[in-house]
Each structure stands twice: as C-alpha cells, then as structure tokens.
OpenMM code with the backbone's topology and positions (N, CA, C; nanometers):
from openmm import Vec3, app, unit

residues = "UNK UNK UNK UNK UNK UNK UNK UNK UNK UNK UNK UNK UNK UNK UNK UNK UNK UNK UNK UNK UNK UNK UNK UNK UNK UNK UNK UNK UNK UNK UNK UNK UNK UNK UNK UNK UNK UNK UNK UNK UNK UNK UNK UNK UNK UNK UNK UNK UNK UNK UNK UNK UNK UNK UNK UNK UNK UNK UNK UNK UNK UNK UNK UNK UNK UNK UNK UNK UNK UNK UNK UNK UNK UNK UNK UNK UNK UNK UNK UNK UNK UNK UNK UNK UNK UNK UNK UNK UNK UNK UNK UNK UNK".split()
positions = [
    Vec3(0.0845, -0.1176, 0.0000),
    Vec3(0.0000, 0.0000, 0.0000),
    Vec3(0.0893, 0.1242, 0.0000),
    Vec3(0.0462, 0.2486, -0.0592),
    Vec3(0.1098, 0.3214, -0.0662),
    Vec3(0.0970, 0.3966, 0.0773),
    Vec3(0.1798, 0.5369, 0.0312),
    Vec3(0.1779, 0.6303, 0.1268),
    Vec3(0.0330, 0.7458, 0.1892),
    Vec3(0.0143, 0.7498, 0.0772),
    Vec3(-0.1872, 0.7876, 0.0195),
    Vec3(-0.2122, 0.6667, 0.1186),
    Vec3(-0.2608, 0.5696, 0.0544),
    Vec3(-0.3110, 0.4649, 0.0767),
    Vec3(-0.3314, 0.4371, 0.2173),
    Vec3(-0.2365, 0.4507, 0.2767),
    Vec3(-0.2387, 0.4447, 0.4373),
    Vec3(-0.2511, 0.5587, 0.5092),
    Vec3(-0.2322, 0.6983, 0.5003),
    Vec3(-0.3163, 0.8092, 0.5128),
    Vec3(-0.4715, 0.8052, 0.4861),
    Vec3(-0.4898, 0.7375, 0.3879),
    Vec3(-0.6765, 0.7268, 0.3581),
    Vec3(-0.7194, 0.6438, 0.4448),
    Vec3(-0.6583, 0.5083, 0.4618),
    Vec3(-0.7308, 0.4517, 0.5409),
    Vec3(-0.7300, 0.4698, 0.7153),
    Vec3(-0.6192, 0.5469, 0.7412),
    Vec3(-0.5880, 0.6353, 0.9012),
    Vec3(-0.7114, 0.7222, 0.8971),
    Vec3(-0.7840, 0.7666, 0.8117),
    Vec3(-0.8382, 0.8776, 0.8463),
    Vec3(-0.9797, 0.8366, 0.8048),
    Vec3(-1.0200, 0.6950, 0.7200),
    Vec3(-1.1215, 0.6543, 0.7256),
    Vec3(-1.1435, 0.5929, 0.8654),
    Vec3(-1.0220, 0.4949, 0.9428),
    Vec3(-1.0457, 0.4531, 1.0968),
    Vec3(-1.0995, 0.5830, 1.2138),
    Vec3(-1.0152, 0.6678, 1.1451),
    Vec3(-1.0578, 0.7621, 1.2643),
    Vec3(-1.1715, 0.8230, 1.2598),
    Vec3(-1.2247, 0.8605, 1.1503),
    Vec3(-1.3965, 0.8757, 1.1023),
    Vec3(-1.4862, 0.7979, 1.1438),
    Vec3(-1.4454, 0.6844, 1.1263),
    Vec3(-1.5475, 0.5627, 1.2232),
    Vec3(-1.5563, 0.5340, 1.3658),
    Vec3(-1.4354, 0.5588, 1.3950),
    Vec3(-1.3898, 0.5636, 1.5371),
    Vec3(-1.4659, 0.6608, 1.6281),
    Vec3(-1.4790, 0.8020, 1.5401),
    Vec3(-1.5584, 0.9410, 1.6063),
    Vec3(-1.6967, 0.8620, 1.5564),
    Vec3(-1.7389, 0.8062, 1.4592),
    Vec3(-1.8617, 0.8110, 1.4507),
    Vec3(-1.9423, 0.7516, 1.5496),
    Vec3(-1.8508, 0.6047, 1.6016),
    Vec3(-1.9239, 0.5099, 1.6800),
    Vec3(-1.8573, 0.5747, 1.8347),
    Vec3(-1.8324, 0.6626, 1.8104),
    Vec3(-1.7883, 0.7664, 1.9745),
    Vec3(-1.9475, 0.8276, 1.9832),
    Vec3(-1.9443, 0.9419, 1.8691),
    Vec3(-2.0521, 1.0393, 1.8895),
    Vec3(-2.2623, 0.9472, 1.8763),
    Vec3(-2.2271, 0.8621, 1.8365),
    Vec3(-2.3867, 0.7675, 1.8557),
    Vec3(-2.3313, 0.7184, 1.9096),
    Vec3(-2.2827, 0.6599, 1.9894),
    Vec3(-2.2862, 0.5528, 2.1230),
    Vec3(-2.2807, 0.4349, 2.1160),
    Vec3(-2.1823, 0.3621, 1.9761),
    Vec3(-2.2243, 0.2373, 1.9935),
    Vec3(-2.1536, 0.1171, 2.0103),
    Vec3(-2.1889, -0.0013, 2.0445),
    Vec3(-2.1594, -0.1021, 2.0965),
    Vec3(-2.0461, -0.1558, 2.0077),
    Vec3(-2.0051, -0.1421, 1.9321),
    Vec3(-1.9468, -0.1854, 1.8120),
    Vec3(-1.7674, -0.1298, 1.7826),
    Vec3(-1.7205, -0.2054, 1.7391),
    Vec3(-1.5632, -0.1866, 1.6876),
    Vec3(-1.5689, -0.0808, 1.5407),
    Vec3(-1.5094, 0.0406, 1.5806),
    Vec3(-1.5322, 0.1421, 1.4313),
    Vec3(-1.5143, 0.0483, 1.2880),
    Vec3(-1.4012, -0.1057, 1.2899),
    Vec3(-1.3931, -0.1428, 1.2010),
    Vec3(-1.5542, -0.2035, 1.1252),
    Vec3(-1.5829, -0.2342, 1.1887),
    Vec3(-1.7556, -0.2897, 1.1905),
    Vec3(-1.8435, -0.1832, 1.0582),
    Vec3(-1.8104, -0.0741, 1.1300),
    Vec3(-1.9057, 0.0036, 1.0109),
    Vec3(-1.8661, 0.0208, 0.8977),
    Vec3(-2.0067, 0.0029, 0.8117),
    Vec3(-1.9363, 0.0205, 0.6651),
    Vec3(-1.9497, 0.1491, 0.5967),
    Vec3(-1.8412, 0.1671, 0.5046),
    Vec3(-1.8110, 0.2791, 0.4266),
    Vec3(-2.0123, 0.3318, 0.3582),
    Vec3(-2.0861, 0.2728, 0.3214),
    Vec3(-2.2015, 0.3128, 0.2907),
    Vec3(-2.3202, 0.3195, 0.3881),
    Vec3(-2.2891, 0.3225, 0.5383),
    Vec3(-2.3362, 0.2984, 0.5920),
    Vec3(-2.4343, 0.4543, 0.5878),
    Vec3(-2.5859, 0.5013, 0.6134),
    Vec3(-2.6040, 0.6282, 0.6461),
    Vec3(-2.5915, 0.6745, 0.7585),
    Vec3(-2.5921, 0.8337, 0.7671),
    Vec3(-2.5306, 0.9121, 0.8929),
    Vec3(-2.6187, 0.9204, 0.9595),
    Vec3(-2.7687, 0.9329, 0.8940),
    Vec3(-2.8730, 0.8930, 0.9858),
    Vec3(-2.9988, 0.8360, 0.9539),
    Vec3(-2.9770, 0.6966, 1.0398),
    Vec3(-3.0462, 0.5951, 0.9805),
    Vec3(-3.0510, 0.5349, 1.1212),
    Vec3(-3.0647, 0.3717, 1.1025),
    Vec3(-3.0939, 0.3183, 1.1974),
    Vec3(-3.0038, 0.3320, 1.2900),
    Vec3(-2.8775, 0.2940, 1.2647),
    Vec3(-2.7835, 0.2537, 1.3686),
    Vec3(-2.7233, 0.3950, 1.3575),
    Vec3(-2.6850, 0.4762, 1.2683),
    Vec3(-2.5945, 0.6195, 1.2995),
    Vec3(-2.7104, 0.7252, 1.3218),
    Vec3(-2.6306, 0.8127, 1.3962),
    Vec3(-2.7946, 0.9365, 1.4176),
    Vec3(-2.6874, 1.0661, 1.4676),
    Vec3(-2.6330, 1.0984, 1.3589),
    Vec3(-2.5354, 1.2466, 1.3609),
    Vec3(-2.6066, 1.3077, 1.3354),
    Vec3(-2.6002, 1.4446, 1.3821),
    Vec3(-2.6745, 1.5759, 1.3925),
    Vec3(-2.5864, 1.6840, 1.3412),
    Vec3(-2.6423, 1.7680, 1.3179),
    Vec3(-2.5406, 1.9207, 1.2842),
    Vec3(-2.4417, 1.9732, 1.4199),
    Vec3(-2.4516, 1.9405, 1.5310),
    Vec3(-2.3910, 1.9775, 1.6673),
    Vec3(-2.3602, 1.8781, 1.6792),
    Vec3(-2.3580, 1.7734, 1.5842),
    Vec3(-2.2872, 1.6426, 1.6123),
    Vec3(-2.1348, 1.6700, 1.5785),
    Vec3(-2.1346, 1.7366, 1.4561),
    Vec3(-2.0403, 1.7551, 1.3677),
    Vec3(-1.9354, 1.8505, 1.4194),
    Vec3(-1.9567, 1.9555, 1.5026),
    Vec3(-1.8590, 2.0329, 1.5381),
    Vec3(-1.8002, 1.9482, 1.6112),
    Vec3(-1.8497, 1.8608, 1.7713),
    Vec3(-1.7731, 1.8123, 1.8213),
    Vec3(-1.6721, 1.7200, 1.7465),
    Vec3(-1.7335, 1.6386, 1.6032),
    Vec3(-1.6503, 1.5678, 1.5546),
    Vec3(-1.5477, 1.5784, 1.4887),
    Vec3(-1.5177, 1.7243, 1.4862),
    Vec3(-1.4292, 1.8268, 1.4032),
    Vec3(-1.3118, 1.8372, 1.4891),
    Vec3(-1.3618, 1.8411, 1.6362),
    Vec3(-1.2361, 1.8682, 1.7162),
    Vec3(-1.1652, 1.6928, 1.7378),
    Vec3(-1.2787, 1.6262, 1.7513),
    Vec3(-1.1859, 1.4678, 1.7773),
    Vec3(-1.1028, 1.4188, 1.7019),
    Vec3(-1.1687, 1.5105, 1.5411),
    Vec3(-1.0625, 1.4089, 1.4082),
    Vec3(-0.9369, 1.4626, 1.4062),
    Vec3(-0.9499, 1.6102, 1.4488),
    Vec3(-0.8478, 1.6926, 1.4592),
    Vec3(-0.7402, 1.6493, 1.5493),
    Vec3(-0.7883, 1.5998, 1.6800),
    Vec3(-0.7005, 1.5129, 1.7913),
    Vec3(-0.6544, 1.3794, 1.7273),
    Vec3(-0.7378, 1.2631, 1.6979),
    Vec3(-0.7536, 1.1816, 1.6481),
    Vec3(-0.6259, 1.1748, 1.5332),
    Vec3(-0.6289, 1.2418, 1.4104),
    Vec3(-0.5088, 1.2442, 1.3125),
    Vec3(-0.3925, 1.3532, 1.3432),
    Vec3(-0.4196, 1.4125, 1.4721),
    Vec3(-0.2997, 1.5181, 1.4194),
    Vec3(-0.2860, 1.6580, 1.3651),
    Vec3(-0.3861, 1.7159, 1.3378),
    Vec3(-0.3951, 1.7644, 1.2015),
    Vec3(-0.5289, 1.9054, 1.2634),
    Vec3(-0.4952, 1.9850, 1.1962),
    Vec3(-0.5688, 2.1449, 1.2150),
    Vec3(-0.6801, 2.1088, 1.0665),
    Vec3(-0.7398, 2.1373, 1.1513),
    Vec3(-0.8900, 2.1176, 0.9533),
    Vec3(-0.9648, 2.2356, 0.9797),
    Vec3(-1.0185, 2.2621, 0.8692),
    Vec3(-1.0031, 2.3938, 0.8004),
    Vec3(-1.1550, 2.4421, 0.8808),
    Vec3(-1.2244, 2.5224, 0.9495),
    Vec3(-1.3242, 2.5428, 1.0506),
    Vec3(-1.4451, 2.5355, 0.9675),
    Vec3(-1.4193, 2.5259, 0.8451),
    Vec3(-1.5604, 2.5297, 0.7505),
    Vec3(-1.5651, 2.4426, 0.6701),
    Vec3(-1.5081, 2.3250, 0.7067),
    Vec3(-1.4827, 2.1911, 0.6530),
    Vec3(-1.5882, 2.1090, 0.6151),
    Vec3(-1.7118, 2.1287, 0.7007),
    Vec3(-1.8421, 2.0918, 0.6842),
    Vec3(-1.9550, 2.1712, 0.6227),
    Vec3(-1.9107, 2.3294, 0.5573),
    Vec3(-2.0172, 2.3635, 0.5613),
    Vec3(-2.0082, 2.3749, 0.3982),
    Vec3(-2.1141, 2.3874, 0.3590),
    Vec3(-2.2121, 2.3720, 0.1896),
    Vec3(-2.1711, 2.2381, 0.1612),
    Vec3(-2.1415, 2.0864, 0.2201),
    Vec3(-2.0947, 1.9680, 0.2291),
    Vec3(-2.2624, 1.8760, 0.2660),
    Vec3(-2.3104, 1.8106, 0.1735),
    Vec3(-2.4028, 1.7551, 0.2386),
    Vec3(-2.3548, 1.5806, 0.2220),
    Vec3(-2.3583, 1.5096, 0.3348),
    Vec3(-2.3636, 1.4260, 0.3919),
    Vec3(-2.4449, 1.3120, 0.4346),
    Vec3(-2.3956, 1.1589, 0.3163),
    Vec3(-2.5403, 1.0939, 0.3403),
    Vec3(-2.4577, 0.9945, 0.4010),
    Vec3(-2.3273, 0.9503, 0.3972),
    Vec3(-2.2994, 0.8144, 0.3970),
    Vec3(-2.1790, 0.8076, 0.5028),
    Vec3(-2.1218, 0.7157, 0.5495),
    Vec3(-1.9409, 0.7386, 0.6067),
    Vec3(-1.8605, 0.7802, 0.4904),
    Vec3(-1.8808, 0.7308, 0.4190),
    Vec3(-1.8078, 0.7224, 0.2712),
    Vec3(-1.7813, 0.9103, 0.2374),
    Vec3(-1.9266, 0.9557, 0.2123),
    Vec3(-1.8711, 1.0855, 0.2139),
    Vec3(-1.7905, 1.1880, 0.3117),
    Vec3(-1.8211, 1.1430, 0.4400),
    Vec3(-1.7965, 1.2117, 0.5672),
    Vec3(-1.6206, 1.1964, 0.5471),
    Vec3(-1.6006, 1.0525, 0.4720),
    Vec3(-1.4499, 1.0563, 0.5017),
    Vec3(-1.3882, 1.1207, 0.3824),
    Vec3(-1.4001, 1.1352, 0.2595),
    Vec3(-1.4035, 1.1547, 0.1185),
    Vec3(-1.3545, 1.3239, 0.1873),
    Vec3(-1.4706, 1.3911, 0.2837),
    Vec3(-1.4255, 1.5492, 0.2827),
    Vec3(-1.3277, 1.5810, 0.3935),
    Vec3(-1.2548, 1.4519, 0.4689),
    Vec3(-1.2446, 1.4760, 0.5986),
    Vec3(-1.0970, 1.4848, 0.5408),
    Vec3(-1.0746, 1.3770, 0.4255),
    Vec3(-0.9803, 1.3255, 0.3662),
    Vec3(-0.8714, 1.4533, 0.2693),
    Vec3(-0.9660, 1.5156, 0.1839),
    Vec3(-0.9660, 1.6652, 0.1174),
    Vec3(-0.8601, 1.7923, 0.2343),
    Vec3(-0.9722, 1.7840, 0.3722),
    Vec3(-0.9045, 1.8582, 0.4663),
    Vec3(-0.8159, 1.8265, 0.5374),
    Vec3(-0.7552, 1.7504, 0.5184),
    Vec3(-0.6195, 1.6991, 0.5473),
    Vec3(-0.5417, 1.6544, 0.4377),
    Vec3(-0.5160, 1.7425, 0.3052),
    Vec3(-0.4625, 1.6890, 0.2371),
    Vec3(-0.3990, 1.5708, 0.1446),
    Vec3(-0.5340, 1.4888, 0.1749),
    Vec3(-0.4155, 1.3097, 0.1677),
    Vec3(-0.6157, 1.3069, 0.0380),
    Vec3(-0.6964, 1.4077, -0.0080),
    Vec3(-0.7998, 1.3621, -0.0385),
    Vec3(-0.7380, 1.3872, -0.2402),
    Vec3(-0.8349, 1.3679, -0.2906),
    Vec3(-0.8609, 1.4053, -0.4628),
    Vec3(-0.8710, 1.5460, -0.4484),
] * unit.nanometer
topology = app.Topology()
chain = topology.addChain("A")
for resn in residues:
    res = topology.addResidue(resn, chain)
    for name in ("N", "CA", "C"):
        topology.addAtom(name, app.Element.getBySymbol(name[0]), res)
C-alpha cells in the first residue's frame, strides 16, 4: 500500500472511530461500513454532532482542519464524511 493509501485509510479509521464515539455504539469502528447512512438506523449524527466531531478528528489524526470543513458539504454516507475529511487533510482528490 502506498503512502496515500495508508493516510486514507488512518483517516477513514478515525472517522469511524468518532462516529461510533458520537452515537454511542456497541461496536468496533472497524464494523461500520463505508455506505453505511449518517442517519439511519444505527448512525444518528446531527449538525452539533459535527462540530464536536471536528475537534476529535483533529485530535484523532494530528492535524488542524479547516473550521468550515463541513459547511455547503451535504452528507449521506461514512463514505462521504471521510471523502471530505480526507480533502481537509490533504491526503484527499
């Protein structure tokens, strides 16, 4: 795997990691899947979900992200959540 490669997937773990922090759940972050929705049965993120999750990813990787990282960003899946998380930390398309 490359150098990308393992930056993407550090920062897809840590996306899952905050996700199954901020809903509460019983589960290993590896567990969730990349298409899983943000709010649906098992995930239930909110807009005040998201700031706190801004500061954890920020702890979480290391890394200063940009304070408007989430906003005009709409959000259905993990997949996207990590896709922009990925962008703001440089390691994205």
């Amino acid at each position: 795997m490359t150098a990308a490669g393992h930056r993407t997937a550090a920062i897809s773990l840590a996306v899952k990691r905050v996700l199954v922090l901020e809903s509460r759940l019983p589960i290993a972050p590896e567990q969730l899947s990349d298409s899983e929705p943000l709010s649906g049965d098992l995930l239930r993120i909110n807009s005040l979900g998201f700031i706190g999750m801004l500061i954890r990813l920020e702890d979480e990787l290391e890394v200063t992200l940009p304070d408007d990282l989430f906003i005009g960003h709409t959000f259905h899946t993990v997949a996207d959540l990590i896709d922009v998380v990925a962008r703001g930390t440089g390691a994205g398309p």
